[in-house]
C-alpha positions as CSV (number, residue, x, y, z in Angstrom):
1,X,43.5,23.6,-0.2
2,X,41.3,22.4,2.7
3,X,37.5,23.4,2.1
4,X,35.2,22.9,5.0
5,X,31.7,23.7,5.8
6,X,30.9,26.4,8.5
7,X,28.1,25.3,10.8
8,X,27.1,22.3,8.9
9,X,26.8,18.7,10.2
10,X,28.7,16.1,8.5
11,X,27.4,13.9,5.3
12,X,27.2,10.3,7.7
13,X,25.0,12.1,10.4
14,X,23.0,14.0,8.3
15,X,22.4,10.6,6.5
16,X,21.9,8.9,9.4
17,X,19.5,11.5,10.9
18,X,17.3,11.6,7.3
19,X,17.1,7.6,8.0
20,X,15.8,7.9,11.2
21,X,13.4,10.5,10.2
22,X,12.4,7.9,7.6
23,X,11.9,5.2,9.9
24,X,9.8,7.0,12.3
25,X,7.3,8.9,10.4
26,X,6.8,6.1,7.9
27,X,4.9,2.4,8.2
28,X,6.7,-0.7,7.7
29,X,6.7,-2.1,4.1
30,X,5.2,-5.5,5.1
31,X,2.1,-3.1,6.9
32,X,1.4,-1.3,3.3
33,X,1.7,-4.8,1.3
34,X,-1.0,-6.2,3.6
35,X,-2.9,-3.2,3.8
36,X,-2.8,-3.4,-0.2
37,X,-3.6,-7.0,0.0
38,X,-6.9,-6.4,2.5
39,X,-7.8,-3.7,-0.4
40,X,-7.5,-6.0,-3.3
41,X,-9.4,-8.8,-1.2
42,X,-11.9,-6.2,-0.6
43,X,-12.4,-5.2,-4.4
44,X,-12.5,-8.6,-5.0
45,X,-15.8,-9.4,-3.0
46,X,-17.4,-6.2,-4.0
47,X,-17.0,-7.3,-7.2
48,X,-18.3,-10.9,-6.5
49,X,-21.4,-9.6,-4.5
50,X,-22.4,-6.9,-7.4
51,X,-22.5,-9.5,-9.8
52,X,-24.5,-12.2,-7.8
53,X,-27.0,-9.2,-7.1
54,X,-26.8,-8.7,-10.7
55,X,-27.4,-12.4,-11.5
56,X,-30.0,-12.9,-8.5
57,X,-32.3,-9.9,-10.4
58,X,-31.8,-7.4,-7.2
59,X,-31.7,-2.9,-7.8
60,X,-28.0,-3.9,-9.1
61,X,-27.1,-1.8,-13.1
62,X,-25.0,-3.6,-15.2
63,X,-23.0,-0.4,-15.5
64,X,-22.1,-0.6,-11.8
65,X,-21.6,-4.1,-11.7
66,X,-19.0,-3.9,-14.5
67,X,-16.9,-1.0,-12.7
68,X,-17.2,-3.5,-9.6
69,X,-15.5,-6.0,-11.7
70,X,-12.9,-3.8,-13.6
71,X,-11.7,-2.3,-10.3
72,X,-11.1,-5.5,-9.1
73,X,-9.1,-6.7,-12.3
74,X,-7.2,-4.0,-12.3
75,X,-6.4,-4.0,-8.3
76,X,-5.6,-8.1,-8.8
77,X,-3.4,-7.3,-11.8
78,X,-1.3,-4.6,-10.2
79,X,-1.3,-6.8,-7.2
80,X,0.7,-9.9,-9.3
81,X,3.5,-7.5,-10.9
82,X,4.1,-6.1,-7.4
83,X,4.5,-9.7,-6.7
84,X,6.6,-10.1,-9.8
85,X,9.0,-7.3,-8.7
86,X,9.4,-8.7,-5.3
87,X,10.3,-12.2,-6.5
88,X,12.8,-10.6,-9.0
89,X,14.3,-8.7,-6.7
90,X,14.5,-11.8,-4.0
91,X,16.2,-13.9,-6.5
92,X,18.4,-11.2,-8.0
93,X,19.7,-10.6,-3.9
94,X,20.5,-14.6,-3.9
95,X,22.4,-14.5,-6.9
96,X,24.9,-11.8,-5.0
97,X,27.8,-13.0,-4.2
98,X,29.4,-12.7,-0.7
C-alpha cells in the first residue's frame, strides 16, 4: 500500500524551509554570546562603582550596593558554566571520529 500526502510539501523541503526561516529571523550565536558578555561586563562595573560610592561615603544604601554585587555574581557565574558547556561540547566534537 502506497500512502501519500495530498497537497503537502515533502519532509527535506519543509525542513529546509523551517531552517531558513531560522536563519533569517534569528541573530548569530556568537552576536548573543557577546551581547551576553557586554551585559556581564556591564553588571560587573555597576557593581564596582556602587561599592566604591559606598566606600567613598556618597547617597549609595548598602541594600542597593549589595543587589549591585549579587547581580553581578550571579551574571559572572552563569557566564563560566555557559563557558563550561561550550568547552565540553568543543572537546566532545574532537573526540568524534571521522
Amino acid at each position: 500500500m502506497d500512502i501519500k500526502a495530498t497537497g503537502q510539501s515533502s519532509i527535506p523541503e519543509l525542513i529546509s524551509k523551517g531552517i531558513e526561516s531560522t536563519n533569517k529571523s534569528e541573530k548569530p550565536f556568537i552576536e548573543s554570546l557577546k551581547e551576553s558578555l557586554s551585559t556581564v561586563n556591564e553588571l560587573q562595573q555597576t557593581a564596582s562603582n556602587a561599592v566604591t560610592d559606598l566606600a567613598v561615603g556618597k547617597d549609595q544604601s548598602l541594600h542597593q550596593t549589595m543587589i549591585a554585587v549579587e547581580k553581578a555574581d550571579v551574571s559572572f557565574q552563569l557566564m563560566m558554566q555557559v563557558r563550561n558547556k561550550i568547552l565540553s561540547a568543543y572537546e566532545e566534537i574532537n573526540r568524534m571520529q571521522i
